[in-house]
C-alpha positions as a Markdown table, in Angstrom:
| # | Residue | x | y | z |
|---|---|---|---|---|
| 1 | Unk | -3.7 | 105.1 | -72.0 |
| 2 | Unk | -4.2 | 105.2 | -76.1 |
| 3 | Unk | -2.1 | 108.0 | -77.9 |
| 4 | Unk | -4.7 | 109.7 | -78.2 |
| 5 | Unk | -5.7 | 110.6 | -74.8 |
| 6 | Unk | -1.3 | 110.1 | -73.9 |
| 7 | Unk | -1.4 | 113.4 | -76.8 |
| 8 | Unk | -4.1 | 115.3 | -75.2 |
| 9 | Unk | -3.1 | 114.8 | -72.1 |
| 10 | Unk | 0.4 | 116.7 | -72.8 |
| 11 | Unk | -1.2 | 119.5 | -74.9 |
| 12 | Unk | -3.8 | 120.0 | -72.1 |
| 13 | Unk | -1.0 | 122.5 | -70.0 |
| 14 | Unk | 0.7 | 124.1 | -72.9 |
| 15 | Unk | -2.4 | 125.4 | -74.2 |
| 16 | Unk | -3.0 | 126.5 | -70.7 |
| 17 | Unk | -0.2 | 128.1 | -70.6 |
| 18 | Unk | -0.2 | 130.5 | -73.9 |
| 19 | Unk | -3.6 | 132.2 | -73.0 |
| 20 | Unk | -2.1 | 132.6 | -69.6 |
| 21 | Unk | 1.0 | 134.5 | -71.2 |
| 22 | Unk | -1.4 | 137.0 | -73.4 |
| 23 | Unk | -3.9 | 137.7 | -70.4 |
| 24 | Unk | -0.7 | 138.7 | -68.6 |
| 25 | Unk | 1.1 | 140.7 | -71.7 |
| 26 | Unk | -2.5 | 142.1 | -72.2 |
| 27 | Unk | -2.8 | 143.1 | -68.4 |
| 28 | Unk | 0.7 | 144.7 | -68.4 |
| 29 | Unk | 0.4 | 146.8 | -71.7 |
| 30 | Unk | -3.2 | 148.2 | -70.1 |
| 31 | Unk | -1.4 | 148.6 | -66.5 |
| 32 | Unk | 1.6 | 150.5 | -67.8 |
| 33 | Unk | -0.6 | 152.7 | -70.6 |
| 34 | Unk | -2.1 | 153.8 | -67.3 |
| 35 | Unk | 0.6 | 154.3 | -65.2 |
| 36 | Unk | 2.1 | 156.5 | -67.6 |
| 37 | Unk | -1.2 | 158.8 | -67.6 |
| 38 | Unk | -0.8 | 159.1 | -64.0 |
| 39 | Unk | 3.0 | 159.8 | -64.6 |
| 40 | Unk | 3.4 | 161.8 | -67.8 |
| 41 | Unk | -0.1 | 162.8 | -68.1 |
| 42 | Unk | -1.7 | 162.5 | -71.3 |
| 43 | Unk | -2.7 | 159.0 | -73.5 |
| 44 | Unk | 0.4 | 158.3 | -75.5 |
| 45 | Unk | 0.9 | 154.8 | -76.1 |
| 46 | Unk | 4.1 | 153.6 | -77.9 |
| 47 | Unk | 6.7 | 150.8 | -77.9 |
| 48 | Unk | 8.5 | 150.6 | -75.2 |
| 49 | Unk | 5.0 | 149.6 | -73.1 |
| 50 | Unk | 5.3 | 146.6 | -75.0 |
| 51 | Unk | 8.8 | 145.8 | -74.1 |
| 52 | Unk | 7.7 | 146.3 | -70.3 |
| 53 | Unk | 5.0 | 143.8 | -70.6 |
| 54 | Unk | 6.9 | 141.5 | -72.3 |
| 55 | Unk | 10.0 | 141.6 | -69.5 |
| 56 | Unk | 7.0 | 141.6 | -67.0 |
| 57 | Unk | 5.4 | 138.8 | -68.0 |
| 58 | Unk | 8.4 | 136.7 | -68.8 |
| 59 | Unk | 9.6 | 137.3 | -64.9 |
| 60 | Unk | 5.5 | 136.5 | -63.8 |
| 61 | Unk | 5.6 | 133.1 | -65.6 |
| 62 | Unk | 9.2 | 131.8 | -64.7 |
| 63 | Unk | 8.3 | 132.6 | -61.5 |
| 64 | Unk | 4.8 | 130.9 | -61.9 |
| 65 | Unk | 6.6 | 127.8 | -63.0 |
| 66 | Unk | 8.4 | 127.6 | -60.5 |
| 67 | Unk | 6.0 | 128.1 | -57.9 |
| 68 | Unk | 4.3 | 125.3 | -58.5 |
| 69 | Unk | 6.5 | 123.2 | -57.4 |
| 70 | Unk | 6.1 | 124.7 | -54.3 |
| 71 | Unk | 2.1 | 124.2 | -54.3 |
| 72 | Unk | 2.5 | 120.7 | -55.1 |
| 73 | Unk | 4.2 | 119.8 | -52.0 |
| 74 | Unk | 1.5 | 122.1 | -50.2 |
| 75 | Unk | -0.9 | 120.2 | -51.7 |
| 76 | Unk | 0.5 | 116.9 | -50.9 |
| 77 | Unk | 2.3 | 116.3 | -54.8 |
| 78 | Unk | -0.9 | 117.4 | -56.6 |
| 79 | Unk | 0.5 | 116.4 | -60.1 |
| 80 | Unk | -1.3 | 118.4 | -62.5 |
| 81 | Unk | 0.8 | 121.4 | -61.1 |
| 82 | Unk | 3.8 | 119.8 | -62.1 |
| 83 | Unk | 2.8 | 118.6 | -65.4 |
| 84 | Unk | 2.0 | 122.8 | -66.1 |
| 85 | Unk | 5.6 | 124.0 | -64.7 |
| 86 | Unk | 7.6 | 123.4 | -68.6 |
| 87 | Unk | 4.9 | 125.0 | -70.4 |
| 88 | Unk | 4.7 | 128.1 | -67.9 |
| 89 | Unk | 8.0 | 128.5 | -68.4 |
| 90 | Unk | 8.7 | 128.0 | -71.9 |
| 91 | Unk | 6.7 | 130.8 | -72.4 |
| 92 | Unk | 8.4 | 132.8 | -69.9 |
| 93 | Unk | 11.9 | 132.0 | -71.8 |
| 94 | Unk | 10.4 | 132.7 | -75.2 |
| 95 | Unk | 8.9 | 136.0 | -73.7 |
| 96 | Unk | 12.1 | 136.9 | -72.3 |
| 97 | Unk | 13.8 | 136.3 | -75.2 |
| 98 | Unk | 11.4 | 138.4 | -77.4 |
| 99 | Unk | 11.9 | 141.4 | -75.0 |
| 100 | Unk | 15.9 | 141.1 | -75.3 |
| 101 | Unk | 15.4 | 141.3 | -79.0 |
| 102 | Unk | 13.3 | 144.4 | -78.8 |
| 103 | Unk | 15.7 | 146.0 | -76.6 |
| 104 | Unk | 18.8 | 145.3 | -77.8 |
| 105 | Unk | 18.2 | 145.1 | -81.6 |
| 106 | Unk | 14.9 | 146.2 | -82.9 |
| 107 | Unk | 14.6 | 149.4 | -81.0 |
| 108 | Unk | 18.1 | 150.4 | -82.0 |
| 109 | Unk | 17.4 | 149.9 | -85.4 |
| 110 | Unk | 14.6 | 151.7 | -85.4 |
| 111 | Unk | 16.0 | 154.6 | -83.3 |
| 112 | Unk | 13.9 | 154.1 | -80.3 |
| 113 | Unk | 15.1 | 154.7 | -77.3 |
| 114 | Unk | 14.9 | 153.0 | -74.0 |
| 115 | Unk | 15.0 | 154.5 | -70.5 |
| 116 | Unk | 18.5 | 155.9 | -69.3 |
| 117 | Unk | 19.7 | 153.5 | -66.3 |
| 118 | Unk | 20.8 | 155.6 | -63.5 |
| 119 | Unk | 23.2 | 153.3 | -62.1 |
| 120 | Unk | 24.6 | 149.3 | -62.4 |
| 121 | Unk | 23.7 | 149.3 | -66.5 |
| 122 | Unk | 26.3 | 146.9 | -67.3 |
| 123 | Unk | 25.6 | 144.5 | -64.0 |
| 124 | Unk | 21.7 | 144.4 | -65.1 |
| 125 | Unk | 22.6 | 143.4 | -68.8 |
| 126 | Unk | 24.7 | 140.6 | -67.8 |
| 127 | Unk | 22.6 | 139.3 | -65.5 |
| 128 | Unk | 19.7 | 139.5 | -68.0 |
| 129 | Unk | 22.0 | 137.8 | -70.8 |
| 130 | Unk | 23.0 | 134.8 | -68.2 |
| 131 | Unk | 19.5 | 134.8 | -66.9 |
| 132 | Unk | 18.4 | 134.1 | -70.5 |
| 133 | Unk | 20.8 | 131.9 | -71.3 |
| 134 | Unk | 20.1 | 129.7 | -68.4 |
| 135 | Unk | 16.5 | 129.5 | -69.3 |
| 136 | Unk | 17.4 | 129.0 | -73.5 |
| 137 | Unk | 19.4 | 125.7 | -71.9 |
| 138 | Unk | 16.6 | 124.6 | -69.6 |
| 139 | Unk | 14.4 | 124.8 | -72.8 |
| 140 | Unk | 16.7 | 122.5 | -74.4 |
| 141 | Unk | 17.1 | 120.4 | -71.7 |
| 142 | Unk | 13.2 | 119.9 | -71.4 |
| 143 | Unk | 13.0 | 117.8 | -74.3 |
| 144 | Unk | 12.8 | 113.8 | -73.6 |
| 145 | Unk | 15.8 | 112.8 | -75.3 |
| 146 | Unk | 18.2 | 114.7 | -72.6 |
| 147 | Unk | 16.4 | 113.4 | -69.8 |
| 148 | Unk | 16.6 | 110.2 | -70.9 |
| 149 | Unk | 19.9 | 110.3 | -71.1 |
| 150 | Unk | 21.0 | 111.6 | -68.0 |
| 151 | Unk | 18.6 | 109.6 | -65.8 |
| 152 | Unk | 15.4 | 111.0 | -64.5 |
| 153 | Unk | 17.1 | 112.6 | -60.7 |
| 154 | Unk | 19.9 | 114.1 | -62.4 |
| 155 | Unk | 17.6 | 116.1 | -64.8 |
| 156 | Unk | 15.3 | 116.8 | -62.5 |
| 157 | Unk | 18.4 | 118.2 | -60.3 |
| 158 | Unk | 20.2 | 119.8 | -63.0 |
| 159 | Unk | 16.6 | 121.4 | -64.1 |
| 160 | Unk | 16.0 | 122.7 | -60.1 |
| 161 | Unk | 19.6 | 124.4 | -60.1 |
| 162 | Unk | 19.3 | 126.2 | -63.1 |
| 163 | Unk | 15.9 | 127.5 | -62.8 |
| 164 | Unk | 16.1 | 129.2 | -59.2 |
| 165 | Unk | 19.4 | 130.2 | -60.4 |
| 166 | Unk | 18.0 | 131.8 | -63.2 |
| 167 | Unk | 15.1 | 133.4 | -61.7 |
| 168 | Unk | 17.4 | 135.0 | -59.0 |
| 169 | Unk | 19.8 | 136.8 | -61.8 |
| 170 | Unk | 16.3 | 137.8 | -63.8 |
| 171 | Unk | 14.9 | 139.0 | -60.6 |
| 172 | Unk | 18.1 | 140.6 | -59.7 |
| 173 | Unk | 18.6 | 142.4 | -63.2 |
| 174 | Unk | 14.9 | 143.8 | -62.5 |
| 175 | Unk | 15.6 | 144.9 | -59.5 |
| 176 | Unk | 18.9 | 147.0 | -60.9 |
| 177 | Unk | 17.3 | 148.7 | -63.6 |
| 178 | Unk | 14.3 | 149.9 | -61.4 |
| 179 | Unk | 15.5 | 149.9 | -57.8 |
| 180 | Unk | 15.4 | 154.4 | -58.0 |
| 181 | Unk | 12.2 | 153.9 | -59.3 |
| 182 | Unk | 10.8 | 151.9 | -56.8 |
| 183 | Unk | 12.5 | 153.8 | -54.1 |
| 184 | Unk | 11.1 | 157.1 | -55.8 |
| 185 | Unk | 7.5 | 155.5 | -56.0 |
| 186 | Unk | 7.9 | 154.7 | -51.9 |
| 187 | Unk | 8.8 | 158.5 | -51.0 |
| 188 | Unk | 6.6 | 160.0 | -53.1 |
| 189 | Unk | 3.4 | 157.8 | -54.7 |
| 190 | Unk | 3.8 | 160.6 | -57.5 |
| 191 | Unk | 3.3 | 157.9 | -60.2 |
| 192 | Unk | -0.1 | 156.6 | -58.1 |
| 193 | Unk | 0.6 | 153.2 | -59.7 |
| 194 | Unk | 4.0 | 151.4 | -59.0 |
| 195 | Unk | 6.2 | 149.8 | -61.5 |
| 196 | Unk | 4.8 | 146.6 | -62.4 |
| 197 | Unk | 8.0 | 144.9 | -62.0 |
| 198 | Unk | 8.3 | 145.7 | -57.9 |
| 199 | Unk | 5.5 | 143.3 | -57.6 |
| 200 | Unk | 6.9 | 140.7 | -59.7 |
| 201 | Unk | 10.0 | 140.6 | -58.4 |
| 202 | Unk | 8.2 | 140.2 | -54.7 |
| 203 | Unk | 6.4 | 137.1 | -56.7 |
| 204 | Unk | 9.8 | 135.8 | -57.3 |
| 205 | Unk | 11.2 | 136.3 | -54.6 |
| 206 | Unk | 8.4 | 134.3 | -52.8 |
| 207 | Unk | 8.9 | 131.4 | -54.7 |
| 208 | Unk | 12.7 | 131.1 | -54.0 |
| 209 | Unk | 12.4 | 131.6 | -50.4 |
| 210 | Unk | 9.4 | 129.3 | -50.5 |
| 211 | Unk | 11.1 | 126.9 | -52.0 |
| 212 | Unk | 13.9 | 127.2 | -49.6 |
| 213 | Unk | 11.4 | 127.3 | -46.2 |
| 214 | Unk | 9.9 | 123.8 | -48.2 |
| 215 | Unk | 13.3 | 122.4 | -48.2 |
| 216 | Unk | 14.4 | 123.7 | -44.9 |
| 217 | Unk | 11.3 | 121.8 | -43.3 |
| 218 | Unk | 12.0 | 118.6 | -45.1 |
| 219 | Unk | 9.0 | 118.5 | -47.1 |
| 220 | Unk | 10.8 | 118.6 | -49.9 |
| 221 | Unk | 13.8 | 116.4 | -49.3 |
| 222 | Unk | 12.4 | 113.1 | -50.6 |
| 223 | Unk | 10.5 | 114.6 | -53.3 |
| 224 | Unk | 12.4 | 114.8 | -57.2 |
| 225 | Unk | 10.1 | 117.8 | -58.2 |
């Protein structure tokens, strides 16, 4: 293959992956405008629907990345899935860590303020701060030079490991912030539209025990995605 077609080969999935990541930002800013109608009433539209999209959408596409693993080995290794699963989730790191900085330092200097946390505060920030910091390393560790150096299976391994790791502590500090919420929406359907993130966190929830039904059955076993 010339460098050419080697070059657009490789930037074939990452620009794939971008307009994925603003349909989804774009979805959840329009989903969560409208949810708060049905909540609050009214058509006020200010930051903090931003931060949900972004924490949204950063949780969709890690999950998405991972995933695809998962509908490889369905589809018997189909390798164009693979080849998508770095740039799905290097924009699902970068997302998440554009919706930490919103949180924890532009709102505050700005004096916006986020929603109270009834319960578990401190347990959902430091899941969300090791969640991120798994996924800054994986982005790291994505580049050729570290693979080369620790051998392709050991990469792929240490890659594997940190990723479901990581999407079970972003899943988890999700699921602290807005379990009342969720549990609110089930009683009561008073908001109409549920919290985007109770359906994300079912997408990656999916994709772990997928993953783990995958390896369970041995389809995975022999495979180094």
């Amino acid at each position: 293959m010339s460098v050419e077609g080697n070059v657009r080969c490789r930037a074939g999935p990452a620009l794939k992956a971008w307009p994925a990541a603003a349909l989804s930002f774009i979805f959840g800013c329009g989903y969560f405008f409208l949810r708060q109608h049905f909540k609050d009433g009214g058509w006020g539209f200010d930051p903090t629907l931003v931060n949900k999209s972004l924490a949204v959408t950063s949780l969709f596409l890690l999950s998405l990345s991972m995933l695809l693993t998962g509908l490889s080995a369905l589809s018997e290794g189909n390798a164009g899935l693979l080849v998508r699963r770095k740039y799905y989730g290097l924009a699902g790191f970068w997302g998440g860590a554009l919706h930490a900085a919103m949180s924890h330092v532009v709102f505050p200097a700005v004096g916006v303020e986020l929603e109270k946390v009834e319960r578990f505060g401190s347990l959902a920030a430091a899941s969300a701060y090791a969640a991120l910091a798994i996924f800054g390393i994986m982005a790291l560790f994505s580049a050729p030079r570290p693979k080369a150096s620790l051998g392709g299976e050991n990469w792929r391994r240490l890659l594997r490991y940190l990723g479901y790791s990581g999407l079970v502590l972003a899943a988890g500090h999700a699921a602290l912030l807005k379990l009342p919420s969720w549990l609110r929406y089930l009683k009561t359907f008073s908001s109409v539209l549920p919290s985007l993130s109770l359906p994300a966190v079912v997408l990656a929830l999916a994709t772990v025990l997928l993953r783990l039904a995958l390896w369970a059955s041995g389809r995975l076993r022999r495979r180094a995605g």
